[in-house]
MIMIKOL-377720 format. One line per field, with one value per residue (C-alpha): residue number from 1; residue in one letter; y, z, x. Coordinates in pm, whole numbers. Example, Ala and Ser with C-alpha at 12.3 -4.5 7.8 and 13.67 -1.06 7.14 Angstrom:
n <- 1;2
res <- a;s
v <- -450;-106
w <- 780;714
u <- 1230;1367
//
This chain:
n <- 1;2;3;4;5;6;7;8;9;10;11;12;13;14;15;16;17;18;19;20;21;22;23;24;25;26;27;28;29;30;31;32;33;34;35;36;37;38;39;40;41;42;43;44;45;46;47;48;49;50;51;52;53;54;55;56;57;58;59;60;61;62;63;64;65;66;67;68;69;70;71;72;73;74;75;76;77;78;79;80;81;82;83;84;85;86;87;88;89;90;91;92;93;94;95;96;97;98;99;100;101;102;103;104;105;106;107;108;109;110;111;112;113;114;115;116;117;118;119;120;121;122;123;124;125;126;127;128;129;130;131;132;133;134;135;136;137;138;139;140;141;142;143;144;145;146;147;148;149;150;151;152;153;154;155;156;157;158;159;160;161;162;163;164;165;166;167;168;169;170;171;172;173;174;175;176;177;178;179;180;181;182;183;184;185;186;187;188;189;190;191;192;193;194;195;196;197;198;199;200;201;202;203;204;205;206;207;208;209;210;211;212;213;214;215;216;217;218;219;220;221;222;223;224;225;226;227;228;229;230;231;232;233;234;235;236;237;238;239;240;241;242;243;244;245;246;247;248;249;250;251;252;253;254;255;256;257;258;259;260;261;262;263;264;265;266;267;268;269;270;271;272;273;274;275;276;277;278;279;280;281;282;283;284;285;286;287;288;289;290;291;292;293;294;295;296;297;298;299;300;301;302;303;304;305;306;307;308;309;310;311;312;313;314;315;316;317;318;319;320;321;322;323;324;325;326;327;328;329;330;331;332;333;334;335;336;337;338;339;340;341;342;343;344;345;346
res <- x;x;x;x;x;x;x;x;x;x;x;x;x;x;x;x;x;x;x;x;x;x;x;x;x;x;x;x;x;x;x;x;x;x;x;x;x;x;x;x;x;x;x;x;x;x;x;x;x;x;x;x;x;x;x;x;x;x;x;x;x;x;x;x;x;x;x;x;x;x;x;x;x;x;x;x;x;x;x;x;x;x;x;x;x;x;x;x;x;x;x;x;x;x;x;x;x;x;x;x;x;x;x;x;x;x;x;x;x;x;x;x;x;x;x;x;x;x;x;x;x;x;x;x;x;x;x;x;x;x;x;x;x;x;x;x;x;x;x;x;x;x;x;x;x;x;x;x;x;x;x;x;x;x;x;x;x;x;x;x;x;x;x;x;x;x;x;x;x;x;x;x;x;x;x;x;x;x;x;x;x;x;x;x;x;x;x;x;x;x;x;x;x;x;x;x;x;x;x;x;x;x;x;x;x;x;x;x;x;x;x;x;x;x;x;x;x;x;x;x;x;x;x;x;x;x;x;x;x;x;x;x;x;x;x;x;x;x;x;x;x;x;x;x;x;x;x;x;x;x;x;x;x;x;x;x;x;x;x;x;x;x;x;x;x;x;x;x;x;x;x;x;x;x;x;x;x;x;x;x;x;x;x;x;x;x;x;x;x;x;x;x;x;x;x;x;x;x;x;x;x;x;x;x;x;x;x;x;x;x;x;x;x;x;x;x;x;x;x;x;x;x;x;x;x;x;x;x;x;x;x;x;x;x;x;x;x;x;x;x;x;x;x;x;x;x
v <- -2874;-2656;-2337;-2081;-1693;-1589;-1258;-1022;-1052;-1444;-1365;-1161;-1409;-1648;-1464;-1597;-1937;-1943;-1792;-1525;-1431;-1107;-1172;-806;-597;-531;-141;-204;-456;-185;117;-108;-506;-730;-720;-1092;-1129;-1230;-1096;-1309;-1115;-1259;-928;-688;-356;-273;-596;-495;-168;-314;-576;-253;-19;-352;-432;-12;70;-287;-558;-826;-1110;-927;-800;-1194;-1343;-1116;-1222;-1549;-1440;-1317;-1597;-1915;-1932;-1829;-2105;-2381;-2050;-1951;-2309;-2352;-2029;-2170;-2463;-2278;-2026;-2291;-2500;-2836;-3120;-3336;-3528;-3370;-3359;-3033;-3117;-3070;-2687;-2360;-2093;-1695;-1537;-1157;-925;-609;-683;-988;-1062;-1222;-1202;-1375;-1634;-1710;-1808;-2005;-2191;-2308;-2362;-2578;-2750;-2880;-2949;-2705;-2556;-2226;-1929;-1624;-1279;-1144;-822;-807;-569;-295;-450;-518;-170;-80;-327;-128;203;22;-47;293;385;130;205;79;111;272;414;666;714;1013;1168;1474;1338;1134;957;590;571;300;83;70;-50;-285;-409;-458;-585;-886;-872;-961;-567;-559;-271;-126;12;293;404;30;-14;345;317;648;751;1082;1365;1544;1287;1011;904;896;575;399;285;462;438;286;453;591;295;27;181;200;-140;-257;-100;-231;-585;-496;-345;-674;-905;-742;-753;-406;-428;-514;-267;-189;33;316;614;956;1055;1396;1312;1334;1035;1158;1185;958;1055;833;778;1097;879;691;989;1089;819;825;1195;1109;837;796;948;798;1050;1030;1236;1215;1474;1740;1605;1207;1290;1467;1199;940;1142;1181;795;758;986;1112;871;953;1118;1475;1596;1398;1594;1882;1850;1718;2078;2259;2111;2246;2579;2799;2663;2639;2986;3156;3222;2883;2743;2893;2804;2482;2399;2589;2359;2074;2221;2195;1883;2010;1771;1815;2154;2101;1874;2060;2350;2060;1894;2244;2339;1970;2046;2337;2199;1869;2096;2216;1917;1828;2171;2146;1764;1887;1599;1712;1611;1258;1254;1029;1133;843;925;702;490;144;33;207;-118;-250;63;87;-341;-244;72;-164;-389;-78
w <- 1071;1124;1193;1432;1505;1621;1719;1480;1641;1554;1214;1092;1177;910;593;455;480;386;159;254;155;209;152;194;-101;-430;-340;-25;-117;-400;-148;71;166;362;85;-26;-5;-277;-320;-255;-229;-47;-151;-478;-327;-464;-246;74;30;75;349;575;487;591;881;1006;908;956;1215;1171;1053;734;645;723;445;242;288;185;-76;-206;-49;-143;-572;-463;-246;-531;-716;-419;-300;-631;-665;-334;-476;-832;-601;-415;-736;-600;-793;-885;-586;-339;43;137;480;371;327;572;449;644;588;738;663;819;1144;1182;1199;1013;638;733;992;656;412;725;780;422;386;692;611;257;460;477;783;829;1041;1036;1182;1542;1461;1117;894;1121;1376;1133;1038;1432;1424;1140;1263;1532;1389;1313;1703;1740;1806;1514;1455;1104;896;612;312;194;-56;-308;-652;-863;-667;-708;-346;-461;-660;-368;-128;-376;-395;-44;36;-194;-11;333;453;586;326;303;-63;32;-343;-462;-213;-300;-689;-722;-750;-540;-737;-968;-1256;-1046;-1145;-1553;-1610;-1337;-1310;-1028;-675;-435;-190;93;376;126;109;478;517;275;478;809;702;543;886;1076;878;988;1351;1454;1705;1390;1154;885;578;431;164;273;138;162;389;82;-201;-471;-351;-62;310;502;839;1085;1366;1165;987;1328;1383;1012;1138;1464;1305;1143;828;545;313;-44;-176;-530;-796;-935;-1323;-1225;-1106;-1414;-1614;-1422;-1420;-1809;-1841;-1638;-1783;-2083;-2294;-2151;-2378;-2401;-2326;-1960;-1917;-1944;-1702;-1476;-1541;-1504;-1177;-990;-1233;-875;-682;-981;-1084;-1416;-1565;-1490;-1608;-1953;-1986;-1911;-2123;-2438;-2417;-2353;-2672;-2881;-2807;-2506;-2275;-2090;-2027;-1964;-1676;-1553;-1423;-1289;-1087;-902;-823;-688;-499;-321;-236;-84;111;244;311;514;763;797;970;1148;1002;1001;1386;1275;955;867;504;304;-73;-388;-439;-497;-151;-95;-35;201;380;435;517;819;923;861;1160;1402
u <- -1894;-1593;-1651;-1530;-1437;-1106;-928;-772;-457;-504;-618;-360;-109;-221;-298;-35;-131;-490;-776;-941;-1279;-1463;-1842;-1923;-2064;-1857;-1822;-1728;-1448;-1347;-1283;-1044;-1008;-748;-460;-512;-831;-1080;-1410;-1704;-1993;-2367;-2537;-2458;-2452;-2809;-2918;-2706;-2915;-3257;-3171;-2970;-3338;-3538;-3355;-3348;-3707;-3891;-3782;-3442;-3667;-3819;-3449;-3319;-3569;-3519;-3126;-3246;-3410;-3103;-2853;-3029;-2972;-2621;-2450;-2368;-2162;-2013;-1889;-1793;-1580;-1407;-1299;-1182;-989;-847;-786;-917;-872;-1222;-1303;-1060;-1191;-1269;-1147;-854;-837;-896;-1030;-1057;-1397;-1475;-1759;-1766;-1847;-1848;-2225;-2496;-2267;-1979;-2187;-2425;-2144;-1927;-2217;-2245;-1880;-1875;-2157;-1955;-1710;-1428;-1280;-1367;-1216;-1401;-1264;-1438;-1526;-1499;-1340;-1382;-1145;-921;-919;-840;-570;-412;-429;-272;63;128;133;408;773;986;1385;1407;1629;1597;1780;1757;1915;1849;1611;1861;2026;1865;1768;1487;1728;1981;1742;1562;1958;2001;1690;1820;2130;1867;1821;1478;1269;949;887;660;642;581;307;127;216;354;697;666;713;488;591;570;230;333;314;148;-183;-453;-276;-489;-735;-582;-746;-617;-265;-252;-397;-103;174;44;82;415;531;384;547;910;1031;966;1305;1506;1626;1381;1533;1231;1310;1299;971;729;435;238;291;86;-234;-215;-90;197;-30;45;175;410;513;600;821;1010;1116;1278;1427;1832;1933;2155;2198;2327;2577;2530;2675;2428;2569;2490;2185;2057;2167;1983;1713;1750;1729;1459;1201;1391;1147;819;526;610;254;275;588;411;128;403;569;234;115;412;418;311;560;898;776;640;988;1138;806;859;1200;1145;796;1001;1317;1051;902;1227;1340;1590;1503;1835;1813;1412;1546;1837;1572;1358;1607;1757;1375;1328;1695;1545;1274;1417;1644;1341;1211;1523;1524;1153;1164;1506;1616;2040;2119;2019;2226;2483;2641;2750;2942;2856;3107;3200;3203;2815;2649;2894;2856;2498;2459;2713;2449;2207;2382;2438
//
């Protein structure tokens, strides 16, 4: 049998290479996992319930049957999900693959379904400490130092596209609104599925930030704090505002009529509980006006009060992080991307 625990620092380091399995309960995978990982439960969450109450109010060996109660009509399914997830051919060695296991601390879950995955014959790695030191790791990251630089630039101006474009030119990006599936304004959920919970979106972007060398330049968007309803982790944040600014300097006209192709289409009714959820903030006049040429078919002019309300408030944004010492104004033009791949080498 192969079977043996490693360190988290260890672990991490080959995600990429192997399948990973969390055997912890369906809810538990649900609120967060290790991005990558499939779920393979040994208890529903009903049966994790009565083996925790057993084990707190009774003694270890009543709650262990009754994990074997539970674990025993399971193992044939769950060595043959293994070998569906790893899409073995019939009569493939099992020696052949590795496979990452975790529960959530590393205990008696994970140690159950290693044993039986040994025992077939795979080779199995499971994580010391579980998912909770996994989750220490990635709060980790976000206390590191990293060499970033933001482009910024006022709503309109296609920051996401450029760096999507030089990230295929070899510029090192993290997508910050890709990873929390929100476009970061008060529209930027229309068309999108749920975002993620906040633990999973911060165990997403500390993988994304391990995977880059954090001496290296690594290209983010200037963002609020706040992506829809999730929070960019404080100590991170922290960094992002000390760090660089590219700024955009995009006309007010362009803008609009980016903006006008990117939304323009959208169901009118999303438009408007876009317009309503900021109603406090763009004010009751500029509300109307804009919800009446929304109303008529104006969606130009609806937009053109939208964009100079997001203007002043990105301005804000801007003198709030005392973000101008840091920067660096850069003019659309033809020559952009050649521009920013030389920051990118500074």
């Amino acid at each position: 049998m192969h079977y043996k625990s490693i360190a988290v620092e260890n672990f991490v380091g080959l995600l990429s290479q192997y399948l990973i399995v969390d055997v912890r309960s369906p809810g538990e995978f649900h609120h967060a996992h290790i991005p990558g990982a499939i779920s393979m439960p040994l208890f529903e969450d009903e049966e994790r319930a009565v083996v925790g109450t057993l084990y707190k109010q009774e003694s270890r060996e009543k709650a262990i049957k009754a994990g074997l109660d539970y674990f025993g009509p399971k193992m044939k399914n769950m060595v043959e999900q293994i070998e569906n997830a790893l899409g073995m051919k019939s009569g493939e060695s099992p020696a052949k693959f590795t496979i990452l296991i975790y529960c959530w601390r590393g205990g008696m879950r994970s140690g159950a379904v290693s044993w039986l995955l040994s025992m077939y014959g795979f080779e199995v790695l499971t994580l010391k400490g579980g998912y909770k030191a996994f989750r220490n790791w990635t709060l980790d990251q976000f206390e590191k130092t990293y060499n970033f630089k933001i482009l910024s630039g006022f709503t309109g101006s296609g920051k996401t596209e450029l760096l999507q474009k030089m990230q295929e030119k070899g510029a090192k990006v993290i997508d910050l609104e890709l990873i929390a599936n929100h476009k970061g304004s008060a529209f930027g959920h229309i068309g999108k599925g749920p975002q993620p919970s906040q633990e999973y979106f911060e165990n997403i972007l500390a993988l994304s930030l391990f995977y880059l060398d954090s001496s290296s330049c690594i290209w983010l968007e200037d963002e609020s704090r706040r992506i829809g309803h999730l929070n960019i982790p404080l100590a991170l944040w922290n960094t992002m505002s000390k760090s660089p600014v590219i700024l955009l300097n995009l006309p007010f006209d362009l803008r609009l009529n980016r903006i006008l192709a990117e939304y323009g289409d959208l169901e009118r009714e999303a438009l408007m509980h876009g317009i309503m959820r900021i109603q406090k903030r763009l004010g009751g006049l500029a509300t109307k006006q804009a919800i009446n040429y929304l109303l008529d078919g104006e969606i130009k002019s609806c937009f053109e009060i939208l964009l100079a309300y997001y203007d002043k408030y990105y301005q804000k944004h801007l003198e709030k992080n005392k973000l101008q010492s840091n920067i660096k104004q850069v003019d659309i033009g033809e020559h952009i991307m050649q521009e920013l791949l030389e920051i990118n080498q500074k």
